[in-house]
SEFIZA-3560 file (N, C-alpha, C; in Angstrom, 3 decimals):
REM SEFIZA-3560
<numar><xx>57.617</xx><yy>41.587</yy><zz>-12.702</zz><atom>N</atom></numar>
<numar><xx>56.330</xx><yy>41.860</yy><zz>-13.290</zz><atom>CA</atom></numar>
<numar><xx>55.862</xx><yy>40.671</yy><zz>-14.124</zz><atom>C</atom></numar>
<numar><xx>56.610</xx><yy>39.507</yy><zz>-14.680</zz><atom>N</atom></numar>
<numar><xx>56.426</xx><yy>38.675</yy><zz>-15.835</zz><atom>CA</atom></numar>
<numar><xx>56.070</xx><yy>37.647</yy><zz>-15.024</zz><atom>C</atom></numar>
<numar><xx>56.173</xx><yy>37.756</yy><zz>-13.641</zz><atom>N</atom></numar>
<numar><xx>56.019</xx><yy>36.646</yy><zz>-12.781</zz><atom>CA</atom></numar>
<numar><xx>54.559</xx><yy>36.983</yy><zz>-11.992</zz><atom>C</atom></numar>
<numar><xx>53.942</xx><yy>38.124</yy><zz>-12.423</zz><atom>N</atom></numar>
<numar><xx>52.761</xx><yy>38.639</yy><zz>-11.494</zz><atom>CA</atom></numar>
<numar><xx>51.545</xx><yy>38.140</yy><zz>-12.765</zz><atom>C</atom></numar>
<numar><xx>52.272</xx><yy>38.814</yy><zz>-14.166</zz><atom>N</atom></numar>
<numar><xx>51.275</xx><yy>38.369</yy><zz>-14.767</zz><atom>CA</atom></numar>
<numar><xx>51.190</xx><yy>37.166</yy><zz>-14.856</zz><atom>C</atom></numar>
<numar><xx>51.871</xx><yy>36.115</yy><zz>-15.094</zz><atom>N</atom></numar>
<numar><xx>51.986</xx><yy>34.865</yy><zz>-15.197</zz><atom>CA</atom></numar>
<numar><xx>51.179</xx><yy>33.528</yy><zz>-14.115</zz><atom>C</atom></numar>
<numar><xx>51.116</xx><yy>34.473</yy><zz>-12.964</zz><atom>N</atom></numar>
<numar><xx>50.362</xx><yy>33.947</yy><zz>-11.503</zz><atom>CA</atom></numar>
<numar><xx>49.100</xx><yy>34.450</yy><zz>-11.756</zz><atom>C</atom></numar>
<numar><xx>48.733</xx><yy>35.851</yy><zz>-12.159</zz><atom>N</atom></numar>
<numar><xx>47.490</xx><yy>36.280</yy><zz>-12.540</zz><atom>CA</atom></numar>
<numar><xx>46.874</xx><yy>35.221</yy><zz>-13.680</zz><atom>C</atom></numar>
<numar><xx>47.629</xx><yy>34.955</yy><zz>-14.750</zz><atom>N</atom></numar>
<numar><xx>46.913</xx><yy>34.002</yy><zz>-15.981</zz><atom>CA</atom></numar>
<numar><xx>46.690</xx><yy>32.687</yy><zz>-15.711</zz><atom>C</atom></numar>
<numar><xx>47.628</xx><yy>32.532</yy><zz>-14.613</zz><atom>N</atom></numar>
<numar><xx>47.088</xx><yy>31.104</yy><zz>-13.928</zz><atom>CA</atom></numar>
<numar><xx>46.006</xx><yy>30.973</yy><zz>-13.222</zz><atom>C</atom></numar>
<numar><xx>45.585</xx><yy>31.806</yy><zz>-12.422</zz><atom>N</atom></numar>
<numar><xx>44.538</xx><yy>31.584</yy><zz>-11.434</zz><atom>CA</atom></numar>
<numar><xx>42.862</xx><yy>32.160</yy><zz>-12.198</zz><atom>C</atom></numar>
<numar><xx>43.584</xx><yy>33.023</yy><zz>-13.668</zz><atom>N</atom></numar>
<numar><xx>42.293</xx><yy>33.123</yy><zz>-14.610</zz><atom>CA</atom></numar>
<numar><xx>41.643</xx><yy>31.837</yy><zz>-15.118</zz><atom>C</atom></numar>
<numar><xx>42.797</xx><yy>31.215</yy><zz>-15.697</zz><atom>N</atom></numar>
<numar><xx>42.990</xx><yy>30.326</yy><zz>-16.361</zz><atom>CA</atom></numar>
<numar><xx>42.214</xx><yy>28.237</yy><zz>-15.335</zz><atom>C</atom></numar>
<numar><xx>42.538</xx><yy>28.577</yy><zz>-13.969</zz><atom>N</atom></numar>
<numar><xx>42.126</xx><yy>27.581</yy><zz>-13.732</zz><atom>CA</atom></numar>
<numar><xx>40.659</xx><yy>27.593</yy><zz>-12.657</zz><atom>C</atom></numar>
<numar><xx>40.585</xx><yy>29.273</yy><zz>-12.459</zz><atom>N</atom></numar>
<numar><xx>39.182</xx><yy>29.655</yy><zz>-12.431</zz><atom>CA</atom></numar>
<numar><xx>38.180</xx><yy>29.256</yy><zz>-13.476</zz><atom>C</atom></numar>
<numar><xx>38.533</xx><yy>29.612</yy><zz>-14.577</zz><atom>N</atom></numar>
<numar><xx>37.660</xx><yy>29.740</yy><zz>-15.924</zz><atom>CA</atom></numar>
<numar><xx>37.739</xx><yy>28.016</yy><zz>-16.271</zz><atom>C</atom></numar>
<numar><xx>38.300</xx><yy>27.138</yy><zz>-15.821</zz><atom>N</atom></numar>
<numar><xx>38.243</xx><yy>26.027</yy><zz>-16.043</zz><atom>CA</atom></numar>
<numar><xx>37.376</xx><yy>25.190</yy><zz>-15.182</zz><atom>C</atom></numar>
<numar><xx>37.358</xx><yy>25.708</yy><zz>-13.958</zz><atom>N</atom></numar>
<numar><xx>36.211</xx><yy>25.524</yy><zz>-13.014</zz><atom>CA</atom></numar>
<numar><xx>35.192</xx><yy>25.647</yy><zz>-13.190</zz><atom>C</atom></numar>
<numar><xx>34.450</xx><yy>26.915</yy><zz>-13.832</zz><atom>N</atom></numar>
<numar><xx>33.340</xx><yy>27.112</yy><zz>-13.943</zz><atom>CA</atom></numar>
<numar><xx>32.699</xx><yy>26.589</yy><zz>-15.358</zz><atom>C</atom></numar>
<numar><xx>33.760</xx><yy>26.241</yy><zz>-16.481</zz><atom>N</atom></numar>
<numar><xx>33.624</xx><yy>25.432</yy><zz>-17.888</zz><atom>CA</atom></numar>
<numar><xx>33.308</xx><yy>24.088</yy><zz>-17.299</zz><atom>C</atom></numar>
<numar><xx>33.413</xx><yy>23.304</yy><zz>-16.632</zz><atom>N</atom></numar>
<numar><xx>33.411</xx><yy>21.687</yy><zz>-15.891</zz><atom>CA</atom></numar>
<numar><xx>32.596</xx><yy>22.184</yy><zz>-15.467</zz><atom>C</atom></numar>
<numar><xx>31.761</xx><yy>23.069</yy><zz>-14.442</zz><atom>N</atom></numar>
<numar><xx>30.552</xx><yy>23.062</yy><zz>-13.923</zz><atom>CA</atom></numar>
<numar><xx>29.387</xx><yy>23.469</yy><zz>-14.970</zz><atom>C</atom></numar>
<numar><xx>29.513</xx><yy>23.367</yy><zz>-15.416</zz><atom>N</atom></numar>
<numar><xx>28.165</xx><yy>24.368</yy><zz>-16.342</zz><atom>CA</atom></numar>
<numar><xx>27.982</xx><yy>23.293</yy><zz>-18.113</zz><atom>C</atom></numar>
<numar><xx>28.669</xx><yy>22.150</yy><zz>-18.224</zz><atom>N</atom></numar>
<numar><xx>29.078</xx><yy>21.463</yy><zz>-18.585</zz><atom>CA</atom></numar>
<numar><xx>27.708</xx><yy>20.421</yy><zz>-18.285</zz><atom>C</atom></numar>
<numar><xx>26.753</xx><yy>20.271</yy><zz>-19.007</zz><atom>N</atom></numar>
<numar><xx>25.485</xx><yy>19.303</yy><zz>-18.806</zz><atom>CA</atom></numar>
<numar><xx>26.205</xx><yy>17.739</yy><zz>-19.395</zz><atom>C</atom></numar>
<numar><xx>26.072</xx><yy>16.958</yy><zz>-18.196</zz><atom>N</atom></numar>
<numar><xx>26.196</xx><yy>15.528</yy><zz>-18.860</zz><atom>CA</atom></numar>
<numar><xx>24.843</xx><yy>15.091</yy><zz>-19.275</zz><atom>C</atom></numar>
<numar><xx>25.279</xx><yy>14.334</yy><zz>-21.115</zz><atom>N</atom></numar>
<numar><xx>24.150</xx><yy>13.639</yy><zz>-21.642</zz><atom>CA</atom></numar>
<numar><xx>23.617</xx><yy>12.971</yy><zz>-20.814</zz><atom>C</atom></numar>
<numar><xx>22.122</xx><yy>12.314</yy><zz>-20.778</zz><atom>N</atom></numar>
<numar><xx>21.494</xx><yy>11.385</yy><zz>-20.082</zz><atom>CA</atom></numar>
<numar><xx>21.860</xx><yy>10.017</yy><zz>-21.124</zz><atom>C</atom></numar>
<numar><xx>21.915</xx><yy>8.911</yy><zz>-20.991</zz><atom>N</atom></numar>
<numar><xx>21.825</xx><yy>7.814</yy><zz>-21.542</zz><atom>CA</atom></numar>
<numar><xx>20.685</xx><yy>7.554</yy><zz>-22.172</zz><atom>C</atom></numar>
<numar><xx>20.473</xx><yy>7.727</yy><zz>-23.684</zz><atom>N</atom></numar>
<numar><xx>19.192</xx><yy>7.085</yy><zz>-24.272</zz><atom>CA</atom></numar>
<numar><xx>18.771</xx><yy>5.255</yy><zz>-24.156</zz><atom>C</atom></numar>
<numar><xx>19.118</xx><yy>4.922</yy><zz>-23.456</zz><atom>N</atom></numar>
<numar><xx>19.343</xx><yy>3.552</yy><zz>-23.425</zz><atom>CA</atom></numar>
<numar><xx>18.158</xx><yy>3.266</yy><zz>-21.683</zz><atom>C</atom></numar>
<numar><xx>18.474</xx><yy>4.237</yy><zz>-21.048</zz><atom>N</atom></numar>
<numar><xx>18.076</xx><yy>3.501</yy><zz>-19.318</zz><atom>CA</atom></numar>
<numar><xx>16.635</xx><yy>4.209</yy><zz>-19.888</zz><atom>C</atom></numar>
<numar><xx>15.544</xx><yy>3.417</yy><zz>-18.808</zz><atom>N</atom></numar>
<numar><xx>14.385</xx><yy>4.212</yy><zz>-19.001</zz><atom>CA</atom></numar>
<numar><xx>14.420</xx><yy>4.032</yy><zz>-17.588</zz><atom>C</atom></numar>
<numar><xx>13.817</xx><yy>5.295</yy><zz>-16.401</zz><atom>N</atom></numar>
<numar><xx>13.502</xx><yy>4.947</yy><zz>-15.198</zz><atom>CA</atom></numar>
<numar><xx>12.445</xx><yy>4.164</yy><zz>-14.796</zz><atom>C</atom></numar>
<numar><xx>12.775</xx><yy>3.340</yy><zz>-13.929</zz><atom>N</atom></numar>
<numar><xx>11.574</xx><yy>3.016</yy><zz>-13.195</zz><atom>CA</atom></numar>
<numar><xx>10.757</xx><yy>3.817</yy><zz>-11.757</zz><atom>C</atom></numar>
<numar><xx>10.111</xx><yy>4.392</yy><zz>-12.263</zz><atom>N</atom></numar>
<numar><xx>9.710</xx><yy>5.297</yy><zz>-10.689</zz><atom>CA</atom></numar>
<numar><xx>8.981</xx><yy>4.562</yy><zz>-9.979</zz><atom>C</atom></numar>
<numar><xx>7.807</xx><yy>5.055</yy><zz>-8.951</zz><atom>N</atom></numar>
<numar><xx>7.216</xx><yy>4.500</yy><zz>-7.926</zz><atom>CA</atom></numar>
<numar><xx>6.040</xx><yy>3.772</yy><zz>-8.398</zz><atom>C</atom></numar>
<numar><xx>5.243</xx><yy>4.591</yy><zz>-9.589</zz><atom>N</atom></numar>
<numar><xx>4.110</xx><yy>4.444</yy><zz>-10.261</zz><atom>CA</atom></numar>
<numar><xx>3.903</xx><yy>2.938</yy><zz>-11.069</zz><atom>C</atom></numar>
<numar><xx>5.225</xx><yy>3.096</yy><zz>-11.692</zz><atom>N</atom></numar>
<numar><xx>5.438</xx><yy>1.711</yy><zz>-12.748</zz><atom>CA</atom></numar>
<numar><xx>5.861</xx><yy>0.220</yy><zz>-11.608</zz><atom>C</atom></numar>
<numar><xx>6.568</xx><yy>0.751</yy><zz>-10.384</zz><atom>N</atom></numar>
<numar><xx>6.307</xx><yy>-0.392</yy><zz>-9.943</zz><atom>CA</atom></numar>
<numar><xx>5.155</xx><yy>-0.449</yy><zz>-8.704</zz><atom>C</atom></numar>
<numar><xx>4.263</xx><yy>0.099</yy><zz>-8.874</zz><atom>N</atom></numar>
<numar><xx>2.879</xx><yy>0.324</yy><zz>-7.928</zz><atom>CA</atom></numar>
<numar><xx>2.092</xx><yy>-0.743</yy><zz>-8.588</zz><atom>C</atom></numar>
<numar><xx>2.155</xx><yy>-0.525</yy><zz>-10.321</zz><atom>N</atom></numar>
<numar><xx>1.343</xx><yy>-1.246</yy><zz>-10.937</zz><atom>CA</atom></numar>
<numar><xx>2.036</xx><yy>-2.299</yy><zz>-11.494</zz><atom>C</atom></numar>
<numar><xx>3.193</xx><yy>-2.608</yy><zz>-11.198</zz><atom>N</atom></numar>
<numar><xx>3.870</xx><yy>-4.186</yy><zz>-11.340</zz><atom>CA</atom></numar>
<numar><xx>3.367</xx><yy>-5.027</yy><zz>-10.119</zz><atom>C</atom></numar>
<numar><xx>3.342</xx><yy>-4.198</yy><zz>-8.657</zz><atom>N</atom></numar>
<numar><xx>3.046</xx><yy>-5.175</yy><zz>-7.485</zz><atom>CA</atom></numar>
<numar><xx>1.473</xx><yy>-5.333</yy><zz>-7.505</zz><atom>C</atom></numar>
<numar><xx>0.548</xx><yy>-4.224</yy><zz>-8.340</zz><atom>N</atom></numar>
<numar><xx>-0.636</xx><yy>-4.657</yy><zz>-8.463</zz><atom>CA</atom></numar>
<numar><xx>-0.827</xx><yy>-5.490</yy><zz>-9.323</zz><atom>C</atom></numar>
<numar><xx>-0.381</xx><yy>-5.717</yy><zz>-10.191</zz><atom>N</atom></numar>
<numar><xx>-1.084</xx><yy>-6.820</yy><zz>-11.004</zz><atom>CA</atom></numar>
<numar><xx>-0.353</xx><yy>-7.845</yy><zz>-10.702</zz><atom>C</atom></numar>
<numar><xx>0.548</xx><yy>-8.545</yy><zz>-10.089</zz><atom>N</atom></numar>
<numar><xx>1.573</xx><yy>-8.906</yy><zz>-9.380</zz><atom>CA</atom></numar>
<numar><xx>0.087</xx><yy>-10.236</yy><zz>-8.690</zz><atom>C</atom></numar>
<numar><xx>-0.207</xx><yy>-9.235</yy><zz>-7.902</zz><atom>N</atom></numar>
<numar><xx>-1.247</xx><yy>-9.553</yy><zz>-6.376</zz><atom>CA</atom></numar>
<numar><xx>-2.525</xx><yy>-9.846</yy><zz>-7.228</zz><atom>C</atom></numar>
<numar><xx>-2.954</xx><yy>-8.932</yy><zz>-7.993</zz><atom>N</atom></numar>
<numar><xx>-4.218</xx><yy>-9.525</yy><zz>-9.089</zz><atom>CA</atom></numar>
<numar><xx>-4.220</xx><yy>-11.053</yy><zz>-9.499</zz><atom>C</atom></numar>
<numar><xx>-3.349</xx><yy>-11.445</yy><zz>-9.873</zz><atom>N</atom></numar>
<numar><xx>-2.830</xx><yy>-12.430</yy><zz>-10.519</zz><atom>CA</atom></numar>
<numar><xx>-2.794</xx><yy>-13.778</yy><zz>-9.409</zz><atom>C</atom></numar>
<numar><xx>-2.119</xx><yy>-13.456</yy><zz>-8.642</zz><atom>N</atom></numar>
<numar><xx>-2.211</xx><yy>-14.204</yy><zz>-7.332</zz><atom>CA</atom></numar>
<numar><xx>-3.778</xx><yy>-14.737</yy><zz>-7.026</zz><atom>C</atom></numar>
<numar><xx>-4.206</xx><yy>-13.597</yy><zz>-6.492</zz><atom>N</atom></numar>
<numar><xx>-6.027</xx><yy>-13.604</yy><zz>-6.377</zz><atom>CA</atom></numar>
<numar><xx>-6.653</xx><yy>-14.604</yy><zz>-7.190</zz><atom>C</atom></numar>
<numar><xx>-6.290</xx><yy>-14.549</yy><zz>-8.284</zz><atom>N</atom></numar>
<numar><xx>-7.088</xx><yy>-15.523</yy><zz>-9.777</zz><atom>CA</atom></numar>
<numar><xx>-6.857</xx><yy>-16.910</yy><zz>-9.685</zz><atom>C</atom></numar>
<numar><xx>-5.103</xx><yy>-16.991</yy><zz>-9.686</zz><atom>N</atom></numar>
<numar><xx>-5.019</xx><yy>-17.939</yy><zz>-9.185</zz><atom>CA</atom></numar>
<numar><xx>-5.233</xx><yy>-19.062</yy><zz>-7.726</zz><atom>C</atom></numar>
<numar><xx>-5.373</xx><yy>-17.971</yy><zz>-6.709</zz><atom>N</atom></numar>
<numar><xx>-6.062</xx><yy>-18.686</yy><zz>-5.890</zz><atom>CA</atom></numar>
<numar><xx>-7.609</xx><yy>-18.727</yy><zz>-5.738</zz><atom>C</atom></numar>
<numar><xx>-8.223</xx><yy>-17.877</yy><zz>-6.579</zz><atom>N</atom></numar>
<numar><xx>-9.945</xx><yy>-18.382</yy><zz>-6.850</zz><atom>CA</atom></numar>
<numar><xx>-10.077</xx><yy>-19.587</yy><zz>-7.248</zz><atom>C</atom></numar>
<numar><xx>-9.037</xx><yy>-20.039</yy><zz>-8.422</zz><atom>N</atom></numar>
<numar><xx>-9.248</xx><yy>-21.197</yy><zz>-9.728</zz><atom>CA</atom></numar>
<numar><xx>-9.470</xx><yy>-22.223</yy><zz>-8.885</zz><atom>C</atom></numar>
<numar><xx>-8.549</xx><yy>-22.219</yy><zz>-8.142</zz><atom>N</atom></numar>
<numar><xx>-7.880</xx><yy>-23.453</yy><zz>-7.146</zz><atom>CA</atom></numar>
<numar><xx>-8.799</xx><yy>-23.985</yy><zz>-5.826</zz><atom>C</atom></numar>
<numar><xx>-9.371</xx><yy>-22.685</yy><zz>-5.382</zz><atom>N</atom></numar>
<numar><xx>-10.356</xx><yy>-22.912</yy><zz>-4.386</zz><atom>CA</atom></numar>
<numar><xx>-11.441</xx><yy>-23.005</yy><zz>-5.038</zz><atom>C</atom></numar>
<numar><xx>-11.826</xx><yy>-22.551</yy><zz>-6.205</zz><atom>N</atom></numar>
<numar><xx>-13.315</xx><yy>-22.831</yy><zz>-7.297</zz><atom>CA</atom></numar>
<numar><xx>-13.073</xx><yy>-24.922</yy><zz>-7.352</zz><atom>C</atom></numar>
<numar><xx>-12.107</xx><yy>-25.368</yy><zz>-7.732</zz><atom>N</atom></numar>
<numar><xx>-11.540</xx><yy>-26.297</yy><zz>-8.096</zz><atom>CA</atom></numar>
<numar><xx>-11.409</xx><yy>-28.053</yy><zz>-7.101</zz><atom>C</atom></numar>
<numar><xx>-11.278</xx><yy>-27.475</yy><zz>-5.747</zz><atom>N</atom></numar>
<numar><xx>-11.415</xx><yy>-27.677</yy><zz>-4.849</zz><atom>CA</atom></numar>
<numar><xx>-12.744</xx><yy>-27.736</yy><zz>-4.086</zz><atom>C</atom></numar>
<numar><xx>-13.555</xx><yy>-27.021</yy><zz>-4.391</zz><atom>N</atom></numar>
<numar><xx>-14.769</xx><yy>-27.130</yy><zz>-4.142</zz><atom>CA</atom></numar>
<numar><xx>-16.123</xx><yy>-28.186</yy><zz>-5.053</zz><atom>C</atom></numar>
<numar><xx>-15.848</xx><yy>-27.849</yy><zz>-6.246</zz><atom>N</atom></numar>
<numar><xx>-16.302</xx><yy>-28.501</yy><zz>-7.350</zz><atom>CA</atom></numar>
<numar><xx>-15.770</xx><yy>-30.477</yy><zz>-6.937</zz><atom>C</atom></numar>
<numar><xx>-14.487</xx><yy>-30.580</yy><zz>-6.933</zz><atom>N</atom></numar>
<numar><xx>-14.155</xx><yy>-31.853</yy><zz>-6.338</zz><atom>CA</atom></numar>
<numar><xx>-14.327</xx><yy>-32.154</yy><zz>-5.311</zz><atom>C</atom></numar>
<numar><xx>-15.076</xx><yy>-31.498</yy><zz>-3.962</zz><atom>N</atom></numar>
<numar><xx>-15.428</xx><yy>-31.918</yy><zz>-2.689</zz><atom>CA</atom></numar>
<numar><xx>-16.656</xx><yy>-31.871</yy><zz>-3.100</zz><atom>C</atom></numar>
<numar><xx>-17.199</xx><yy>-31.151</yy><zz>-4.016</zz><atom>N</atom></numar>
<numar><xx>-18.710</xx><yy>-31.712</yy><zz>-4.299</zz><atom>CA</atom></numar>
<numar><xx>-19.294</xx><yy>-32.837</yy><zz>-4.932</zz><atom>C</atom></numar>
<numar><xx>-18.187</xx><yy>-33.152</yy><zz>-6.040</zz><atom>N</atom></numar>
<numar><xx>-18.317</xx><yy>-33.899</yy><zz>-6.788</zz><atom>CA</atom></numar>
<numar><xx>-18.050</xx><yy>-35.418</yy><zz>-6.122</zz><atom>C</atom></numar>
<numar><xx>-17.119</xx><yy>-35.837</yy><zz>-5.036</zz><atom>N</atom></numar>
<numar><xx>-17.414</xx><yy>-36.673</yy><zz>-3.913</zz><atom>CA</atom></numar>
<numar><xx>-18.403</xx><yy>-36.964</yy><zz>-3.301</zz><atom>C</atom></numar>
<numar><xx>-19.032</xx><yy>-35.584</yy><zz>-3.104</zz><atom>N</atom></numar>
<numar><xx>-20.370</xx><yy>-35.841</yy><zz>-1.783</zz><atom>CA</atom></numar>
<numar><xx>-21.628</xx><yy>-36.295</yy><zz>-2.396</zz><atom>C</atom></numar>
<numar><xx>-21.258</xx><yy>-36.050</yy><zz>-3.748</zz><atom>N</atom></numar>
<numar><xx>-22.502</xx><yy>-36.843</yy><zz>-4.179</zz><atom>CA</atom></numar>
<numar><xx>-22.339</xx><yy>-38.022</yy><zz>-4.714</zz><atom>C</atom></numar>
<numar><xx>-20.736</xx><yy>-38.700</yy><zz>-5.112</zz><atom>N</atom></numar>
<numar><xx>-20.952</xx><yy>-40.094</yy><zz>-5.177</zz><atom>CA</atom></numar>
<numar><xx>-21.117</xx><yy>-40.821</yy><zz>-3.696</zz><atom>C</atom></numar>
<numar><xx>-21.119</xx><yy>-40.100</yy><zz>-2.389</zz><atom>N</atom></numar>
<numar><xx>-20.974</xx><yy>-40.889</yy><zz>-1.525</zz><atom>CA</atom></numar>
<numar><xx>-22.858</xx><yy>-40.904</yy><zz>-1.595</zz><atom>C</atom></numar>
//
């Protein structure tokens, strides 16, 4: 009988330990912040904005100095 209960308190015992580890919330890290889809939607947009500007300046720039030729010629 000391051997029935003893098998019984075990299988309470590592039941109830199972379901203590599951139910068991791990902290989140205050440290990570996510990056989702949104934050980098608007990193590759202004990303490409930026691009754009810089290639206006350059072709504004370029033009101004092919003009500025055609009229010393």
């Amino acid at each position: 009988m000391s051997k029935n209960l003893l098998l019984t308190a075990f299988v309470l015992f590592l039941s109830s330990i199972g379901n203590f580890i599951l139910a068991t919330p791990i902290p989140p890290d205050p440290l990570v912040v996510p990056i989702d889809g949104g934050v980098s939607l608007l990193i590759a947009a202004c990303a490409s904005y930026g691009a754009k500007k810089i290639y206006d300046a350059r072709k504004e720039k370029e033009k101004e100095k092919a003009q500025a030729e055609s009229e010393k010629n």
